[in-house]
C-alpha positions as CSV (number, residue, x, y, z in Angstrom):
1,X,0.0,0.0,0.0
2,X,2.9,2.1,0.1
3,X,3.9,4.6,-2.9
4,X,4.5,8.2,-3.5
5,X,3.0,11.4,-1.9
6,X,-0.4,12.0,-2.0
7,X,-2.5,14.5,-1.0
8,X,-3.9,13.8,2.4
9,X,-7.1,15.1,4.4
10,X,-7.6,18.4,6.1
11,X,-9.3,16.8,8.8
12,X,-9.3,12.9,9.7
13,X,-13.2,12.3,10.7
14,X,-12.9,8.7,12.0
15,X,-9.5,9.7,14.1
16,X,-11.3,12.8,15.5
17,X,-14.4,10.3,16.5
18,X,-11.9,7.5,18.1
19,X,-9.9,9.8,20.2
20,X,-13.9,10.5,21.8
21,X,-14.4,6.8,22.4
22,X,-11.1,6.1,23.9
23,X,-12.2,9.5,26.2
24,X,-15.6,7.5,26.9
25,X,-13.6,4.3,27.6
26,X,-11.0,5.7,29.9
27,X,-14.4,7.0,32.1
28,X,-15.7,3.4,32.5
29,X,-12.8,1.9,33.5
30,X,-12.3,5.3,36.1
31,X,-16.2,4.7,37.3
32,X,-16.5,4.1,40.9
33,X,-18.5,1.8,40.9
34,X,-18.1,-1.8,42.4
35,X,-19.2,-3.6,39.3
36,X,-18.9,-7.1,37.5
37,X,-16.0,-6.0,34.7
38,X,-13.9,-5.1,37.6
39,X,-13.9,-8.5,38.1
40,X,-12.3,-9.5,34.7
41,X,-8.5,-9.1,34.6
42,X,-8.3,-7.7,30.4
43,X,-10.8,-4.8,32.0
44,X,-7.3,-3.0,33.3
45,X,-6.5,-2.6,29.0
46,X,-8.9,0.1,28.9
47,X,-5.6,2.0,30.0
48,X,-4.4,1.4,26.4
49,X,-6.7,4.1,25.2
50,X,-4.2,6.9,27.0
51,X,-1.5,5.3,25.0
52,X,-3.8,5.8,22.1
53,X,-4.4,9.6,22.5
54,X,-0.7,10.1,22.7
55,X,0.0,8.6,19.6
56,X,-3.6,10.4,18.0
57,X,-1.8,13.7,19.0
58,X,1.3,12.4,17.6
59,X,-0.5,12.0,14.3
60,X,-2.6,15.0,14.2
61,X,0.2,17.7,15.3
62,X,2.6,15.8,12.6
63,X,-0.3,17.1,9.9
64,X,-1.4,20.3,11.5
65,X,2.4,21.4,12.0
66,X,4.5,19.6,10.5
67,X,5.6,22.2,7.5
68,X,4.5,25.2,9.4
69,X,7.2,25.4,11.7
70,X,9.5,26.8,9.7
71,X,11.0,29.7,12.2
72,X,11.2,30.7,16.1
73,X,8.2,32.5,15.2
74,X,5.9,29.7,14.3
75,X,7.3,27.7,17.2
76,X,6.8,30.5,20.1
77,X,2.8,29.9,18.4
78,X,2.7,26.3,18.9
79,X,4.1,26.8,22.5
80,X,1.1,29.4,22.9
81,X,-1.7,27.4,21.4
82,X,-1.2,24.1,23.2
83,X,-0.5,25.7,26.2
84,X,-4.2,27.4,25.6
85,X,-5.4,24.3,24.0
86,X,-4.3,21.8,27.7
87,X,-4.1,24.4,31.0
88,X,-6.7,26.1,31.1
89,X,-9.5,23.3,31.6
90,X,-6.7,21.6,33.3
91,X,-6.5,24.7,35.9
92,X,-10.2,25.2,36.7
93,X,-10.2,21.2,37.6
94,X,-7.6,21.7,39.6
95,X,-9.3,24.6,41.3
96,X,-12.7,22.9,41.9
97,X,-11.0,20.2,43.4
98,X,-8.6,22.6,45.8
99,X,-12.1,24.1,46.6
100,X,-13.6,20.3,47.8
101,X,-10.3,19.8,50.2
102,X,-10.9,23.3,51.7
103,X,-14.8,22.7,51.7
104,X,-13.8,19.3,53.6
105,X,-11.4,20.6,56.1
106,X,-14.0,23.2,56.9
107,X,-16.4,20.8,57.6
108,X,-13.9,18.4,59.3
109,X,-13.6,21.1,62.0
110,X,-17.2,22.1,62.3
111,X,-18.5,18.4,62.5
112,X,-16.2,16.2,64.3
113,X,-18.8,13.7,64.3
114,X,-18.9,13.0,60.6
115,X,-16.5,10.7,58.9
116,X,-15.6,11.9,56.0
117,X,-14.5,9.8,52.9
118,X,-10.9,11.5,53.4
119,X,-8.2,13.1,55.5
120,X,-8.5,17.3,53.7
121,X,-5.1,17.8,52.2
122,X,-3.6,14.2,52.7
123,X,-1.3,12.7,50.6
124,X,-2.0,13.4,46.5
125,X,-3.8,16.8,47.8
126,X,-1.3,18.6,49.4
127,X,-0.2,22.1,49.0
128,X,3.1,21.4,47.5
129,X,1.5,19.1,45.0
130,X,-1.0,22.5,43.8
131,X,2.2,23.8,42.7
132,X,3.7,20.9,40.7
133,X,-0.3,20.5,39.2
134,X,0.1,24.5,38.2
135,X,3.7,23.8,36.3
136,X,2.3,20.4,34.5
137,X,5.4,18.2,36.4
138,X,3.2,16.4,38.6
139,X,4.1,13.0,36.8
140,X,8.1,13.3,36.6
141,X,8.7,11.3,39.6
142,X,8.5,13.8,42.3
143,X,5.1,12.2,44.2
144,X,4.4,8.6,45.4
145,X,1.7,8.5,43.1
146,X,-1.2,10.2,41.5
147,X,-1.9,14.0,42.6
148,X,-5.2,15.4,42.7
149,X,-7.0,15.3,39.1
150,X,-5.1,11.8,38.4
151,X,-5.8,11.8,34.6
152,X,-3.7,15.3,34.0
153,X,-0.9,13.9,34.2
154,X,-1.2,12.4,30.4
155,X,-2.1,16.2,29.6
156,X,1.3,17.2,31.6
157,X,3.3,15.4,29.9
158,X,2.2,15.5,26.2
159,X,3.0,19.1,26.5
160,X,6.4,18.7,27.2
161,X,6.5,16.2,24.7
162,X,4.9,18.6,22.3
163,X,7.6,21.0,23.0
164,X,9.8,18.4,21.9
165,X,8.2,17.2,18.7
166,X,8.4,21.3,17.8
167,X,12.3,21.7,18.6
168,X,12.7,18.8,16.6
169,X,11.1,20.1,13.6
170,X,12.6,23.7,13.8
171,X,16.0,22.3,14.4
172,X,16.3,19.1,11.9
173,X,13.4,19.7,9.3
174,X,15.2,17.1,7.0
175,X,15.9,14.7,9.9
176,X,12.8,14.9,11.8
177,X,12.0,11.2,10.7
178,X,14.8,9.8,11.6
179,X,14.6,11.2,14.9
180,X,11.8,10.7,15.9
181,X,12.1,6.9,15.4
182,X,15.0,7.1,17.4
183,X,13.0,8.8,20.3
184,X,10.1,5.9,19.7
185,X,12.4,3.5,20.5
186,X,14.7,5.0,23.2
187,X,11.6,5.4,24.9
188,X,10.6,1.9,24.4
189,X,13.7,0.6,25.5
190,X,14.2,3.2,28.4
191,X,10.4,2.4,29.8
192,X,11.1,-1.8,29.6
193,X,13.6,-0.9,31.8
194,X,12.0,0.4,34.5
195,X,8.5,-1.0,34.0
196,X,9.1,-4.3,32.3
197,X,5.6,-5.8,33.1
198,X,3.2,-3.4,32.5
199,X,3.1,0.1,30.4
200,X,0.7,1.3,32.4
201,X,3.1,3.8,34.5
202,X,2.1,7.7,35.1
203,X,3.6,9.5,37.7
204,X,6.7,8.0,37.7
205,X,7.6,7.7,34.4
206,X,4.6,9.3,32.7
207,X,6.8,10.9,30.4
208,X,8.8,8.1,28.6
209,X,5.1,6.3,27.9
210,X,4.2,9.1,26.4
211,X,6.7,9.5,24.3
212,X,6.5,5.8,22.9
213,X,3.0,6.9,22.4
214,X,3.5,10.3,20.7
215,X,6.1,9.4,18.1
216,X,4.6,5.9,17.3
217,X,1.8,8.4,15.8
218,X,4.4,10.2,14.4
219,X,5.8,7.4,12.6
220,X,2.4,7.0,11.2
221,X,2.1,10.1,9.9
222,X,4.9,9.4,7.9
223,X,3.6,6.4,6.4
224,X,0.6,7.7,5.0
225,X,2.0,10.7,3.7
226,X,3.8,9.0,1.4
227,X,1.2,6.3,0.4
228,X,-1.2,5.6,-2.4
229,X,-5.0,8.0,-2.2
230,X,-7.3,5.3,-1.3
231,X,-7.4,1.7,0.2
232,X,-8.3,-1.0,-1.7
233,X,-11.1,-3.3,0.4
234,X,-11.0,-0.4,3.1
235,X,-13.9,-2.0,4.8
236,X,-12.3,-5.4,5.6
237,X,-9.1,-3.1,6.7
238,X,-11.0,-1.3,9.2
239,X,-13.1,-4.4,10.6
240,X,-9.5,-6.4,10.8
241,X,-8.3,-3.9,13.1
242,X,-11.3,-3.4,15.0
243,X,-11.1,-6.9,15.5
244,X,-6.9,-6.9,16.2
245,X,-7.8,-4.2,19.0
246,X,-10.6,-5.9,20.7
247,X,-8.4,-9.5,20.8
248,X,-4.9,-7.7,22.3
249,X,-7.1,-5.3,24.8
250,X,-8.6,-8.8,25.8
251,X,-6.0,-11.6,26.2
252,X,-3.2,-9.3,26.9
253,X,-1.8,-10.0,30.5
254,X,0.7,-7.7,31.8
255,X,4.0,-8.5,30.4
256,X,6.6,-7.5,27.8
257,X,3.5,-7.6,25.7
258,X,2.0,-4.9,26.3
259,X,4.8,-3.3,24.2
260,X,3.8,-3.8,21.1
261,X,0.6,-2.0,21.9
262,X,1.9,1.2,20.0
263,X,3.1,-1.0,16.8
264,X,-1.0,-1.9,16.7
265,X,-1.8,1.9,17.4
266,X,0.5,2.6,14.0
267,X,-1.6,0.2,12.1
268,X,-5.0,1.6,13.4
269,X,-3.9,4.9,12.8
270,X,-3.0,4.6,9.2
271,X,-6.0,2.5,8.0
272,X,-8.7,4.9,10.0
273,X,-6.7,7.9,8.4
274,X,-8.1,6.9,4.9
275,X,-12.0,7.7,6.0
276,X,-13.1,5.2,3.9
277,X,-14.9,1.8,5.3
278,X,-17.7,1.3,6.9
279,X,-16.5,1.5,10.2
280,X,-15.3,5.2,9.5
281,X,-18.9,5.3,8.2
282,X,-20.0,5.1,11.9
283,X,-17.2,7.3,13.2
284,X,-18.2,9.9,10.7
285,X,-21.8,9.9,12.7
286,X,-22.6,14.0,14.1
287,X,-22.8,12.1,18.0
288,X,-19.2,10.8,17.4
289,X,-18.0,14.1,15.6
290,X,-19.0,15.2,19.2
291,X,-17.9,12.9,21.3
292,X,-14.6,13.5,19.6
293,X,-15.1,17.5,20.1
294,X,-15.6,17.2,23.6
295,X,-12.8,14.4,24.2
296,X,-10.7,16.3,26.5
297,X,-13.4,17.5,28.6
298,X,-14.8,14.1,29.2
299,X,-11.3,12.8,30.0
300,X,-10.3,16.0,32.7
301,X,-13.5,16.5,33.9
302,X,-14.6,12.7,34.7
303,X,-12.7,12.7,38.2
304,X,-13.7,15.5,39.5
305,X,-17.7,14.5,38.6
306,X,-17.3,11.0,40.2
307,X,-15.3,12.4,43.6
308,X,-18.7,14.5,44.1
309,X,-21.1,11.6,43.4
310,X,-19.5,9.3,45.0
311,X,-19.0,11.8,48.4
312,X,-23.0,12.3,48.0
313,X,-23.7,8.7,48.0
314,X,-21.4,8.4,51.0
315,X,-23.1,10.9,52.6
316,X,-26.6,9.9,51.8
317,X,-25.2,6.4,53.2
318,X,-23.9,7.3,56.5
319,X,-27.5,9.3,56.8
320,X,-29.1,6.4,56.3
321,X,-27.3,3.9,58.1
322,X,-26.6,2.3,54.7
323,X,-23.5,0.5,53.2
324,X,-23.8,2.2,49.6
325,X,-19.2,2.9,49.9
326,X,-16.5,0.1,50.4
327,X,-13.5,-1.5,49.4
328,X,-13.1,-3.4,46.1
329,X,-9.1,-4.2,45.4
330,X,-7.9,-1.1,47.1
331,X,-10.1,1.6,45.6
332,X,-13.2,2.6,47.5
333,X,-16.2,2.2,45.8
334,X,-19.4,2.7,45.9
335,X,-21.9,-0.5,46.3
336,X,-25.0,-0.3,44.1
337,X,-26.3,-3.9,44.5
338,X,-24.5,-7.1,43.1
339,X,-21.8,-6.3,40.9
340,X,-23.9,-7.7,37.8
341,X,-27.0,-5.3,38.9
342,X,-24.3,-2.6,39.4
343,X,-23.3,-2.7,35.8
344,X,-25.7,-0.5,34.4
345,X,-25.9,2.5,36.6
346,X,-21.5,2.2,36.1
347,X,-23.0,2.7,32.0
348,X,-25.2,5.5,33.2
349,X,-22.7,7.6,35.0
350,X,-20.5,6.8,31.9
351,X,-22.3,8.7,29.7
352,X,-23.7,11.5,32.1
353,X,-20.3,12.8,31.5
354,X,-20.8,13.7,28.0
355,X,-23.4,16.6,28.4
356,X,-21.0,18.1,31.3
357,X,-18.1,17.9,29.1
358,X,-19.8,19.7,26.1
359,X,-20.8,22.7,29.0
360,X,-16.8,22.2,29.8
361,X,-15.9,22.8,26.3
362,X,-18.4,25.3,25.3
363,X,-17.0,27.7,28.3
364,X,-13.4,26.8,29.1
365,X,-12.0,25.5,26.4
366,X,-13.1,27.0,22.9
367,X,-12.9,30.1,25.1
368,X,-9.3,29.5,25.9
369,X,-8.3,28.6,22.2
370,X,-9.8,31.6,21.4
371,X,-8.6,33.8,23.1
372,X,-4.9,32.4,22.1
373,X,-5.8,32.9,18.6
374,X,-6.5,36.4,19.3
375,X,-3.7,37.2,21.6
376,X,-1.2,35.8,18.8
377,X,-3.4,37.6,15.9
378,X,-3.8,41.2,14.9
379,X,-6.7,43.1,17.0
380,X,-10.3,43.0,15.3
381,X,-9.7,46.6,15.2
382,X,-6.9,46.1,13.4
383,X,-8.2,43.6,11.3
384,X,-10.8,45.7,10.1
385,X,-9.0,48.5,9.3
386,X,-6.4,46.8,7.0
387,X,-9.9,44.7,4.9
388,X,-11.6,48.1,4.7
389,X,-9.6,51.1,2.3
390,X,-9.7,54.3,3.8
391,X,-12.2,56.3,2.4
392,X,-11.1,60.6,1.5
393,X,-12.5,62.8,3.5
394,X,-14.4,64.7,0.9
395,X,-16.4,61.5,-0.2
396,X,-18.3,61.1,2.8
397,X,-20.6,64.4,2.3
398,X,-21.2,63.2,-1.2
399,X,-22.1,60.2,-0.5
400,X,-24.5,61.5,2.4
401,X,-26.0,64.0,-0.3
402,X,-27.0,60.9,-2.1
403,X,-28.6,58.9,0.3
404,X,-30.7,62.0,1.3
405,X,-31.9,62.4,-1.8
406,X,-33.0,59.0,-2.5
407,X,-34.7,59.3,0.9
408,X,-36.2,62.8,0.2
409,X,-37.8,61.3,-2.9
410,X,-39.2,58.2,-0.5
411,X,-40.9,60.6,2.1
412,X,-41.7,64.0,0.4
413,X,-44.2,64.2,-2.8
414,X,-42.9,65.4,-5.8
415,X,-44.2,68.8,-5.4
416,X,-42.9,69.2,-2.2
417,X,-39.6,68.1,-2.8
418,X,-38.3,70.6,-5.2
419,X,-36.6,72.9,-2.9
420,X,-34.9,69.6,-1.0
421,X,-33.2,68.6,-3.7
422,X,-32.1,71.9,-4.8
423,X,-30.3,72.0,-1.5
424,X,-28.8,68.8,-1.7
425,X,-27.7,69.3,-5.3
426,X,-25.8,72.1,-4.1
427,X,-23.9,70.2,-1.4
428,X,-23.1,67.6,-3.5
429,X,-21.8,70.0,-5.5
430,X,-19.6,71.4,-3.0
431,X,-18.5,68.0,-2.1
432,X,-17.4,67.4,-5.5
433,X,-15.2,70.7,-5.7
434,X,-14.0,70.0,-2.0
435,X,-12.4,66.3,-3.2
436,X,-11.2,67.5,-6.2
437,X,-8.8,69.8,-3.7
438,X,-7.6,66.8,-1.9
C-alpha cells in the first residue's frame, strides 16, 4: 500500500471520532462503581486508550504542524496554542477540586462527628502538590503517586512532549523522521527498563510512555503521507483492526506484551486515516464528531464529577445507616447492589459525562483557544482596518448627499420636494469641488 506522496485530508473524521471513544472508555474503567467487569482481569487494558491519545496527538500535530514550523516564530505559536489548548480546563479542575479539600477541612472542624470519605489535604492533595499541578510536572517522579485530578498527568506530559516534537522540527526539518524513530524506540527501551511488566506507569515515568505513544503516531504520519489515495477493500481493513484491537485489549496479561501495543496503534492509525470503510462510516456519525469534540473535557472533567457523586452517595449512606461505599481491590467504591446489577448504573454515570463535558468545552476550552488565537493575531480593530480602504474625507458628504436624496424622494411628494433637492444638489456639489482639492 505504500507509494508516493499524495494529497492527504484536512481533517481525519474517523481519528477525530476515536480519540472521543477512547475518552468515553477511559471513564468506564475510572467509574467508581463496584461492578462485575472489575472482576475481569483484560478490563485494566482500557488504559491502552491513554496510550492511544498520545500517539492520536502524535499524528494529528505531525499534519497540523509539520511544515509550518519553519521559524522561532511559528514555534513561540505552537508553544502558545497548546498551552491554551491543555491548562486552562486543566486549571479550573484543579481549582474545583482545591475548593472540595478546603470545603472538607472546613467541615472536618465544624462536625467532628462526621467521617468523611478522606483526611482534607492528605497525601496526593497537598499544598506542594498544587504547585507541581500549576507547572504540569506532577508525573516526573516527584510524588508517590497520582496527585489530585489523576488523569492530567497524560495532559502534563504530552506538553512537554509537544515542545519536543516542535524543537525537533525547527531544528532538523530534513531529519525529523529519523529522529523521531529514534526517540520511539529510546523510549521503548528506556520504559522496559523500569516497567518491564506493564506500560501502564504515570507519575513516575509518565513521560517516557508518552513518548513511545506520541512518536509511534508520528511514525504514522509518515507512512501515510507517502502512500497511495485510497485503500483497496478499506472496509475489511477497518473491521481487521477493530477486530486486532478488541483481541490484544482482551487476552493481553501484563508482560513485555503490552509493548507492542503502540506498533497496533500505528496500524490503526493509518488504515482509519483513509475515511473510507464502513466502520469510518460510523465514526463519521454527528454524535461521534462530538464525542470527539468534547474528548478532552470528558477525559479531565470525569474525576472530578465522580469524587462529588460518589462523596454524595457516602453521605446519603452514613445518613441512612446504609453500606452504599466500600473497598473493592484497594479503591473505594461505591456498592450499588450485586456487581452484575451494578453494571448498568456504572453505564449510566459513563455517559452523564458527555453533556458536562460539552458545557466544559463550550465555556473553558473554545474560550481559551480563542482567546490564544486572538492574543497571537492582529486586534479586530486592526483587522478591520487593513480589509476596509480608507475612504477621503471629501467623499463622505457626497455620498450622504445621495442617500438624502433617494430618501427625500421616498418621504416628500414630488411637489414638495423641489426645494430639498435643490439644496442637496448644491452640497453635492460642493462636495465634489471639496475632493477635487484633496
Amino acid at each position: 500500500m505504500l507509494g508516493t506522496n499524495s494529497a492527504i485530508a484536512a481533517r481525519f473524521e474517523a481519528l477525530d471520532a476515536l480519540r472521543g471513544v477512547c475518552a468515553l472508555l477511559v471513564v468506564l474503567f475510572h467509574v467508581p462503581v463496584y461492578h462485575a467487569l472489575k472482576d475481569i482481569g483484560s478490563f485494566a487494558n482500557l488504559q491502552f486508550c491513554v496510550d492511544m491519545f498520545f500517539a492520536l496527538s502524535g499524528f494529528v500535530l505531525c499534519h497540523a504542524y509539520g511544515q509550518r514550523l519553519n521559524d522561532g516564530a511559528e514555534g513561540i505559536r505552537f508553544i502558545v496554542l497548546r498551552f491554551a489548548r491543555l491548562w486552562p480546563l486543566h486549571i479550573v479542575i484543579l481549582a474545583l477540586f482545591v475548593g472540595l479539600e478546603t470545603g472538607k477541612f472546613v467541615f472536618s472542624r465544624a462536625d467532628t462527628a462526621f467521617a468523611l470519605d478522606s483526611q482534607a489535604f492528605a497525601q496526593g492533595r497537598s499544598v506542594w502538590e498544587i504547585v507541581t499541578n500549576i507547572l504540569f510536572l506532577q508525573s516526573f517522579n516527584l510524588h508517590p503517586g497520582m496527585s489530585w485530578n489523576g488523569p492530567a498527568w497524560s495532559a502534563a506530559v504530552e506538553f512537554y512532549v509537544s515542545i519536543l516534537f516542535a524543537a525537533v522540527v525547527l531544528l532538523f526539518p530534513r531529519q525529523r523522521y529519523a529522529i523521531f524513530l529514534a526517540l520511539f524506540l529510546a523510549a521503548g527501551v528506556l520504559l522496559y527498563q523500569v516497567s518491564p511488566d506493564k506500560l501502564f506507569v504515570s507519575s513516575d515515568w509518565g513521560i517516557l510512555r508518552a513518548m513511545f505513544g506520541f512518536f509511534a503516531g508520528c511514525l504514522a504520519y509518515q507512512l501515510r503521507a507517502h502512500s497511495h489515495a485510497r485503500l483497496t477493500v478499506p472496509s475489511l481493513w477497518e473491521a481487521c483492526c477493530v477486530v486486532l484491537v478488541i483481541a490484544f485489549a482482551a487476552t493481553r496479561p501484563w508482560g513485555p506484551s503490552h509493548y507492542a501495543f503502540p506498533l497496533l496503534a500505528i496500524i490503526v492509525l493509518y488504515v482509519f486515516s483513509y475515511d473510507q470503510g464502513a466502520v469510518s462510516k460510523v465514526l463519521r456519525s454527528s454524535i461521534l464528531q462530538k464525542l470527539g469534540l468534547w474528548s478532552y473535557s470528558i477525559y479531565m472533567i470525569h474525576t472530578f464529577l465522580f469524587q462529588m457523586t460518589k462523596m454524595a452517595v457516602s453521605f446519603v449512606g452514613q445518613k441512612a445507616h446504609l453500606n452504599l461505599v466500600g473497598w473493592h481491590n484497594e479503591e473505594k467504591l461505591m456498592l450499588l447492589g450485586t456487581p452484575e446489577q451494578a453494571v448498568l448504573p456504572a453505564l449510566i454515570l459513563t455517559v452523564l459525562i458527555v453533556p458536562a463535558a460539552a458545557l466544559t468545552y463550550r465555556w473553558i476550552e473554545k474560550p481559551a483557544m480563542d482567546a490564544a488565537r486572538d492574543l497571537l493575531s492582529p486586534t479586530r480593530s486592526a483587522k478591520t482596518a487593513l480589509a476596509k480602504p480608507a475612504v477621503p474625507s471629501g467623499i463622505i458628504p457626497a455620498a450622504f448627499a445621495g442617500r438624502m436624496s433617494r430618501l427625500s424622494a421616498r418621504l416628500f411628494p414630488r411637489s414638495a420636494r423641489g426645494s430639498t433637492a435643490a439644496g442637496l444638489a448644491r452640497l453635492r456639489a460642493m462636495s465634489r469641488r471639496g475632493t477635487a482639492g484633496m
